[in-house]
Every structure is written in C-alpha cells, then in structure tokens.
C-alpha positions in Angstrom: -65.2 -12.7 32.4 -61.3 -14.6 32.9 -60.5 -13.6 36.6 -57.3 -11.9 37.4 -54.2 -13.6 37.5 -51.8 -12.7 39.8 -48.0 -13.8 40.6 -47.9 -15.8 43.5 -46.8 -13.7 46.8 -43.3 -13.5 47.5 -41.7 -15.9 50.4 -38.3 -15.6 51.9 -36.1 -18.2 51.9 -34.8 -19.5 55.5 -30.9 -19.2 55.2 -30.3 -20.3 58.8 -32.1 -23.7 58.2 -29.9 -24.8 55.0 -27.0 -27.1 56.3 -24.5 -24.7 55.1 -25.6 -22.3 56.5 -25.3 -24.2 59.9 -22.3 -25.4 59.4 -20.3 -22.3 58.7 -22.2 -20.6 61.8 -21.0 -23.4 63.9 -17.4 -23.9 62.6 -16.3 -20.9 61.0 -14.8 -19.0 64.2 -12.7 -22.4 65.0 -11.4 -23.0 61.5 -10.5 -19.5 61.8 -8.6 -19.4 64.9 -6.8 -22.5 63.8 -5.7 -21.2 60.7 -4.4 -18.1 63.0 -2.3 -20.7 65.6 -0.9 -22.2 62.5 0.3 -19.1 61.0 -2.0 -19.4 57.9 -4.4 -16.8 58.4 -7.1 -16.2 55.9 -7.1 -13.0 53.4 -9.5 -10.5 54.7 -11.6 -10.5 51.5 -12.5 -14.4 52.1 -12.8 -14.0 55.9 -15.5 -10.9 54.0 -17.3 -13.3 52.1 -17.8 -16.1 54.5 -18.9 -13.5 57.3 -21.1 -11.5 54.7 -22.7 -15.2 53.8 -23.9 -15.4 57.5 -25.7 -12.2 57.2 -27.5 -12.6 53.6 -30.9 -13.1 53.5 -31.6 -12.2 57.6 -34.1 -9.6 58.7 -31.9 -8.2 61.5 -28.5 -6.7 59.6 -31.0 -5.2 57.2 -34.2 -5.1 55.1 -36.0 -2.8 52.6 -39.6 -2.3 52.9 -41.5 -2.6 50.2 -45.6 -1.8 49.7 -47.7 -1.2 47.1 -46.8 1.8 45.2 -50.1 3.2 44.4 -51.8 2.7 47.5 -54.5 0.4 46.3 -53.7 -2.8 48.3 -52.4 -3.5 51.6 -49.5 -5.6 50.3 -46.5 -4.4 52.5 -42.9 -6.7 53.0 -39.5 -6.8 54.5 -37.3 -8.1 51.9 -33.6 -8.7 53.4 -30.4 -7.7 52.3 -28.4 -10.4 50.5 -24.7 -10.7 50.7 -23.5 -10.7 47.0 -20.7 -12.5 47.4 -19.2 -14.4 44.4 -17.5 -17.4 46.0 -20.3 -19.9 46.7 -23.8 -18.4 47.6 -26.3 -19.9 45.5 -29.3 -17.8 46.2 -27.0 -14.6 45.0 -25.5 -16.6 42.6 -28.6 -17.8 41.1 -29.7 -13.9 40.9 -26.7 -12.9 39.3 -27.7 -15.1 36.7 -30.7 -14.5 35.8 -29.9 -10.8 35.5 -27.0 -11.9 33.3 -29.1 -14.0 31.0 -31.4 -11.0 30.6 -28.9 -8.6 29.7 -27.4 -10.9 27.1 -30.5 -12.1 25.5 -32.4 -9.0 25.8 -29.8 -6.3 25.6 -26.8 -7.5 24.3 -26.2 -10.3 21.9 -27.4 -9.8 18.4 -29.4 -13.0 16.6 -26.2 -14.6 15.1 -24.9 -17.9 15.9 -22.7 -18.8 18.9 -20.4 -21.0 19.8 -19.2 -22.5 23.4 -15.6 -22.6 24.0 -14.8 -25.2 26.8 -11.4 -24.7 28.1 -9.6 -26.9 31.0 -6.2 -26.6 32.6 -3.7 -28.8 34.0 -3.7 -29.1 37.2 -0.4 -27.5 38.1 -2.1 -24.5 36.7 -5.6 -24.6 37.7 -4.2 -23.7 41.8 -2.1 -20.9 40.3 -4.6 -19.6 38.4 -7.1 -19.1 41.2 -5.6 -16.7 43.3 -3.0 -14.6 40.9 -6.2 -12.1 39.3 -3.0 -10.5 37.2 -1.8 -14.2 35.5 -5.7 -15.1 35.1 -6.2 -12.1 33.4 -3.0 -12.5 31.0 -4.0 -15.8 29.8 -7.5 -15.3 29.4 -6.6 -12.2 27.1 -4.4 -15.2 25.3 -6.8 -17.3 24.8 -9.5 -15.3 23.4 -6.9 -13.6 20.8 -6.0 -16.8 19.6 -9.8 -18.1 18.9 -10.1 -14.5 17.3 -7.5 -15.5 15.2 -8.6 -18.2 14.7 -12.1 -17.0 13.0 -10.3 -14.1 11.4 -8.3 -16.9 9.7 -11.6 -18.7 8.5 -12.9 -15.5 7.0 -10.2 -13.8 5.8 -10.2 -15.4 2.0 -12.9 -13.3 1.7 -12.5 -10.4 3.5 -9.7 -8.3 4.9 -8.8 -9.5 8.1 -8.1 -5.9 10.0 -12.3 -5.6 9.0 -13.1 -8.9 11.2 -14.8 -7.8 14.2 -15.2 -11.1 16.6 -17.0 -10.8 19.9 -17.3 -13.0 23.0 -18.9 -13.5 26.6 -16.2 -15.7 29.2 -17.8 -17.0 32.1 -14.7 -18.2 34.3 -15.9 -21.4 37.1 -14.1 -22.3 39.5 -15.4 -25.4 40.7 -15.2 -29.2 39.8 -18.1 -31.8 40.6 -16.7 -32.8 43.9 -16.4 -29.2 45.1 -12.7 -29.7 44.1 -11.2 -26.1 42.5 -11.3 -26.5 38.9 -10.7 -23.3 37.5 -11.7 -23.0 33.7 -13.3 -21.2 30.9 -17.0 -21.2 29.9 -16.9 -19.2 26.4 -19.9 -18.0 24.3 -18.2 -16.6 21.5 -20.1 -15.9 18.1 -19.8 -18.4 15.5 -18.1 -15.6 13.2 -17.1 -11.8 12.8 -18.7 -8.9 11.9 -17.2 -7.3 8.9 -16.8 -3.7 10.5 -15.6 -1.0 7.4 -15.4 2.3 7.4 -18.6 4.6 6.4 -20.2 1.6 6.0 -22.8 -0.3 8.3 -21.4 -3.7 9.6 -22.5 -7.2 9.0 -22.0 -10.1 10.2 -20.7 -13.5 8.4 -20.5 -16.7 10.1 -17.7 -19.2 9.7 -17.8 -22.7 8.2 -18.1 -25.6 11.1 -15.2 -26.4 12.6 -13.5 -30.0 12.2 -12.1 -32.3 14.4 -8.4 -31.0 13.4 -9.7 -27.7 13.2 -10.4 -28.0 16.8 -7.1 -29.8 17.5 -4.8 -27.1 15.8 -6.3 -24.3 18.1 -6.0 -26.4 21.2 -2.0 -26.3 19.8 -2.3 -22.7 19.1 -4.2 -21.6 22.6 -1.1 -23.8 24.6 1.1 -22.1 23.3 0.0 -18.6 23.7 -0.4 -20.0 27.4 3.0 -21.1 27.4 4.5 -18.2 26.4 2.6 -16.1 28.9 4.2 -18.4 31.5 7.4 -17.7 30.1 7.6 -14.2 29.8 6.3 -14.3 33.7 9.0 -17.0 35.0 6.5 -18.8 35.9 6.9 -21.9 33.3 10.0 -24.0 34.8 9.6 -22.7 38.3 7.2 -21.4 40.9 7.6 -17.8 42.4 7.4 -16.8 45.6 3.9 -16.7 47.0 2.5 -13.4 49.0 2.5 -14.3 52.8 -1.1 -12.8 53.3 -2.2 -15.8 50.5 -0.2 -18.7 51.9 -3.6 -20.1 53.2 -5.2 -19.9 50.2 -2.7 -21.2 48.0 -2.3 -24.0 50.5 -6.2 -24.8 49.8 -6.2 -24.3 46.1 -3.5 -26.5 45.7 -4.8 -29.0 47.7 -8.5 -28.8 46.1 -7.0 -29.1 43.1 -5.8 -32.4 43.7 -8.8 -33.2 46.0 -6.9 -33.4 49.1 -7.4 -31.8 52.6 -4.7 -29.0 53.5 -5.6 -27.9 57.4 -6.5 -30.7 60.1 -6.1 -34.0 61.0 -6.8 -35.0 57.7 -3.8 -33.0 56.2 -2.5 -34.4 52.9 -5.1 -36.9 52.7 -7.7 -38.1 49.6 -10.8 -36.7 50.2 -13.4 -39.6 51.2 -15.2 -40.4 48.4 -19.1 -42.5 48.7 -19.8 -45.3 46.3 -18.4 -48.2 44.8 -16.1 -49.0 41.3 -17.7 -51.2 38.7 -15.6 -53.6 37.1 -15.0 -53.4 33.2 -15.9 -49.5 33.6 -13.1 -47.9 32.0 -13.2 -43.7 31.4 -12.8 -42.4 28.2 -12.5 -38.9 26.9 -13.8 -38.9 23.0 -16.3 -36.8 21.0 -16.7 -34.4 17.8 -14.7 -31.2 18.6 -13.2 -32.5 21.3 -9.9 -32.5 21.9 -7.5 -33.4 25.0 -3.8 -32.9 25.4 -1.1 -32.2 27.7 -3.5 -31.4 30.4 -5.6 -29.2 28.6 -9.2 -29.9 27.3 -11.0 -28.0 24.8 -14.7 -28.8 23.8 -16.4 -27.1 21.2 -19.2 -29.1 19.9 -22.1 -26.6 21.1 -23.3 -24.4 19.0 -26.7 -22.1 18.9 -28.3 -20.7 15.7 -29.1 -17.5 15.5 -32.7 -17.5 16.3 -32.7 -20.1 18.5 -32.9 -18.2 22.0 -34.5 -20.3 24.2 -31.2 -22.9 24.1 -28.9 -19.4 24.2 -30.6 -18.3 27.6 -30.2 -21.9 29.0 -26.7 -22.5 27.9 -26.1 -18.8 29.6 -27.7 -19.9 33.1 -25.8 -23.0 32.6 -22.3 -21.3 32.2 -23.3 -18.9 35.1 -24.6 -21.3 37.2 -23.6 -21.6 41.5 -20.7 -24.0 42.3 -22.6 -26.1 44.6 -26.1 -27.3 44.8 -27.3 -26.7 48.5 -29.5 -29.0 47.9 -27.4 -32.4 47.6 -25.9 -31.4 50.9 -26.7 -34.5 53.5 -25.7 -34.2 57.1 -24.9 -37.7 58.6 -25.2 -39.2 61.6 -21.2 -38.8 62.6 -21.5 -34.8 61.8 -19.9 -35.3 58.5 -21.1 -33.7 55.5 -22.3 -35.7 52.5 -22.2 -34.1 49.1 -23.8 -36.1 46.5 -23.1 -35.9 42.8 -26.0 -35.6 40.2 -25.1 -38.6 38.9 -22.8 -41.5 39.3 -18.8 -41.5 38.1 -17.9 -44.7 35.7 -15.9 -45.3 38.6 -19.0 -45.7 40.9 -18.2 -42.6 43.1 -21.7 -41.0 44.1 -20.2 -38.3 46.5 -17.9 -36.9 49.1 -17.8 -36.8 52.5 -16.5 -33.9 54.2 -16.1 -33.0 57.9 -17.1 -29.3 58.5 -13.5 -28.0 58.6 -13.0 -30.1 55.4 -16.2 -28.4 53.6 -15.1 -24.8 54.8 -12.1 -25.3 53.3 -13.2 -26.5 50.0 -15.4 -23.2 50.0 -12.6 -21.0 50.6 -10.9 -22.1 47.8 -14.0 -21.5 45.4 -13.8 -17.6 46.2 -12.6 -15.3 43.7 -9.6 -12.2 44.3 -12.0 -9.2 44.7 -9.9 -8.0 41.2 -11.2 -11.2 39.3 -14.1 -10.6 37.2 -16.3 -13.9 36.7 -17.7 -12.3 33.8 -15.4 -10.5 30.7 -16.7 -9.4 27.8 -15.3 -9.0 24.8 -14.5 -8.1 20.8 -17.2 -6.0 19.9 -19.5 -6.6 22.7 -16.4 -4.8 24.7 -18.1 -1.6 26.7 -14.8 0.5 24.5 -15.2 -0.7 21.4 -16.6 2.4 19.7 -19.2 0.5 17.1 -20.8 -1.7 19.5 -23.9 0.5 19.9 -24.2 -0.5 15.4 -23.8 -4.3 16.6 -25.9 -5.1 20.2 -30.0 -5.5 20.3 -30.2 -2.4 22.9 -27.7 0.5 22.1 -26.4 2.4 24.9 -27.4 -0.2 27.3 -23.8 -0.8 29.1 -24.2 -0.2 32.4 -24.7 -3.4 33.6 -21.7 -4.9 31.3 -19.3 -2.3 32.3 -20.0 -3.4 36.0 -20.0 -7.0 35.7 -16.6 -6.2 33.4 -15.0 -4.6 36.1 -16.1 -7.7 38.4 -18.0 -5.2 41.1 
C-alpha cells in the first residue's frame, strides 16, 4: 500500500533578517526627516508603503490562526499579516502573481494564441509617467487602441471591422535592471480578434505573423497616438507645473531615470556601478520584430500558441514579476549596499552600489500612485464588455479582474 503523501508543513519567512528589511528599519526615520529639513517631504501613500513593509510578515501587528478544520490533527499556526504593498515587496509581490497567473490561465484567457507587446519610453517620459496616474492612464488607453487597430486592420479583408473583438492583459513595470525607474508596458494581447456578430456565437480568428515593417509601422502609429496625447495635455514642448506634495518624488523619478542620486551627499551624481568594460564590446539593439526609434522600443517577437499553457503561465509570472530580487542584495564591509545583476552588461557592469539613503531612494521611486493599476485589462476580457462571459474559460468569474482593474 503507497503511503500518504503530504505537502510539506508551512514555514514563515524571517522579514527582519533580509538586508532590506534592515536597512529600511535602520534608515528610513533619517531619510525621512531629511527629506522634511529640505522641504521635500514624502507623499503619505509612499511614507504608507514603506512603514506597512516594516510590519508585513511580523507576528506582533497581527496574525490569523489557523488549525485543522475538521479536528482530526493537532496542526495549529500563526500565519502573519503581510503588507500588500505594490512598490517593491517581493514576498507580496510574488503572491500577487501567482494568484494572477491562476486567474488568467484558469479563469480567464481562452486557448487562442497571444502575443507580448514590449513597449519602452524615452526617458524624458518614463519620470513623468510614474507619478501622473491620469497621463499613464491616457497613453496606455492610446496604445492599446492603436495595436487594436492594428489587428482590426489585419482582419478586416475578411470581416467587418466594427465585428473585431480584440482583447488584452497590460502588466505596467516600473523598474530597470539597476533598480533605476524604467516605467514600461508588459502586453499579453491575443494574437487576433474574436469576430463578435449579433445573434450569433463568437469566434475567434488569428492574424497572419507580423513582419519586421509590420512591427515598425505600429511603433510609428503607437508614437504618434503618444504624441498627440502630449499635445492635447501641453505637456509635449513644455513641462507643467508639478504638485508641491509630489516634488520629492518627481525629484527621485527623475533622477532614477537617469540613474542618478537626488537627496544627499551624493546629489546629482552617477550611481556607482561594480565591474569592468571589455574592450571591442560594443551594444547593439537588433532582432526580428524589434524595432527602436526616437526613444521608444517595441518588441514583439513572443508569441504563445494556443494550447501551449505552460509557456503562457511562465511568460505571465514573468511580466508580473517583483522589481528586485532580495536575494542579490550584498551588504559590504563600508555599509554600502551591493546589488548584483543576473548577468553581466557588454559593458562589464555586474552591479550597483548604493548607500542606504541611496537604496531608499531608488525604492521610493518604484512605488506606484495608489490610483495606478499595475494590472488593466482589456477588449473583451474588459469586466464591461457585455459578451465576455461567451469568450473567457470561467464565465462570471470577475471578481478578482474587477479588483486588480481598479488597482485595489
């Protein structure tokens, strides 16, 4: 007879021994009070987030008990409360993802093809774009119209286009591999539309694969829409004024962007980057559907079949993944903070090395306006879109999407 198999028993992490934990318990209050001499204070939803990351995953601001609900064991637990904060906590992050992956795979997206959108900014936007919720939100909406039209326009020789039905998942990151804010689009869009008639059940029809020039001419079409949207705000030729309660923050989202240092000694300064250049190494941006120009990127070479789910739930906890691995965190023998890459640049940098202050700052540059989803959906797998129960694996299973949506 096979014995019983049983999940192995559940262990809680110890927040207060990671060294980023440390450090923001043993710098936060000065950065703080520096900040408040300077006249720069921090927004109360990030001063939120950093204190709510000091509490997440401790016994004493909270647990819930949990036992064995039929009585038949003696398996009791405290399992803490975690902070669920969106700027940079990776063990909330890394459960926000998993429950995301399950949703989509399980509940959500139908077994059709996808597609991954990558979209970067320039960097005179990327800082902008970071702490204005209402502009993000304007050109995201720009974006994704114009790679609807875009499919509409590859389907609509043989069908009407006000029948095409795209949908789409955006994942919006934040971060760069140096901790640096680099604010950009993760997009899993299907590789189609579903033809959506009236009295009749909808179908889906995928597009043909994109080319190279294909790529290129909606890289065109998606600058303009974003230039326009600029426009209509003022915002193209000249900056606007900037909110006095978000003068800190825009002082560290510029900076990031540009991988500086803002507050401190340091102020204005390169941040220090570990390793060495190799001569001959010269970087190159080239590749199939992928397509640079005038500051913006746009990479669109991966692309999932329809029944290949294991690759859709990776690329899924990829695009939702935490900004920073706690786990290439160093601390060295001067009290400076070294933050290793995965792997090497072409230019031989391996890392970065931050003081505290300089690391606290990078984080709070990484955390999102409270009114900034992370997560939009939309086309048909839009929680309003009255025929999406016809269209997603799990009908009437919103709740979840509506929330994330809403960026609660």
């Amino acid at each position: 007879m096979q014995a019983a198999s049983f999940p192995p028993p559940y262990e809680a992490r110890r927040p207060t021994e990671s060294i980023l934990y440390q450090t923001l318990a043993g710098h936060l209050a000065t950065f703080v009070h520096e900040r408040d001499r300077e006249l720069c204070p921090l927004p109360k939803y990030v001063r939120d987030e950093l204190e709510a990351y000091l509490r997440c995953g401790i016994h004493h601001y909270g647990f819930l008990r949990v036992r064995c609900p039929k009585g038949e064991c003696d398996f009791e637990h405290a399992v803490p409360f975690s902070c669920k904060i969106r700027g940079f906590c990776s063990s909330c992050f890394a459960k926000r993802a998993a429950e995301i992956e399950e949703h989509l795979t399980e509940d959500l997206l139908p077994r059709v093809p996808y597609r991954q959108y990558v979209l970067t900014f320039p960097h005179s936007l990327r800082y902008r774009l970071a702490w204005d919720g209402d502009l993000l939100a304007v050109i995201h909406k720009a974006v994704i119209d114009r790679i609807y039209r875009f499919i509409r326009d590859s389907l609509s020789i043989k069908f009407k286009r006000k029948d095409l039905r795209p949908g789409s998942v955006s994942f919006i990151q934040r971060c760069g591999s140096l901790l640096n804010l680099n604010l950009h689009f993760h997009l899993l869009v299907m590789d189609g539309a579903y033809i959506c008639r009236e009295n009749k059940r909808s179908f889906f029809h995928k597009i043909p694969d994109p080319s190279d020039q294909d790529i290129a001419e909606l890289l065109e079409s998606i600058i303009e829409a974003v230039e326009l949207c600029l426009r209509k705000r003022g915002l193209l030729d000249e900056e606007s004024e900037i909110p006095e309660d978000l003068q800190s923050i825009e002082a560290a989202s510029r900076a990031s962007v540009g991988q500086k240092i803002a507050f401190g000694e340091r102020r204005g300064q390169r941040v220090r980057r570990v390793g060495f250049r190799r001569e001959g190494d010269v970087m190159e941006f080239k590749g199939p559907q992928c397509i640079a120009l005038a500051g913006f990127s746009l990479h669109a070479a991966r692309r999932i079949g329809s029944e290949d789910r294991r690759n859709l739930s990776q690329l899924i906890n990829y695009m939702a993944r935490p900004p920073l691995a706690e786990d290439r965190l160093e601390r060295t023998a001067t009290g400076d903070i070294l933050y290793k890459l995965k792997e090497a640049w072409n230019d031989g940098t391996a890392g970065i090395l931050l003081s505290p202050s300089e690391l606290i700052e990078k984080l709070i540059a990484l955390i999102p306006p409270r009114s900034s989803p992370l997560v939009r959906y939309g086309g048909v797998f839009a929680p309003n879109f009255k025929r999406r129960d016809e269209i997603i694996l799990a009908p009437g299973s919103c709740k979840r999407n509506v929330t994330e949506a809403r960026g609660r």
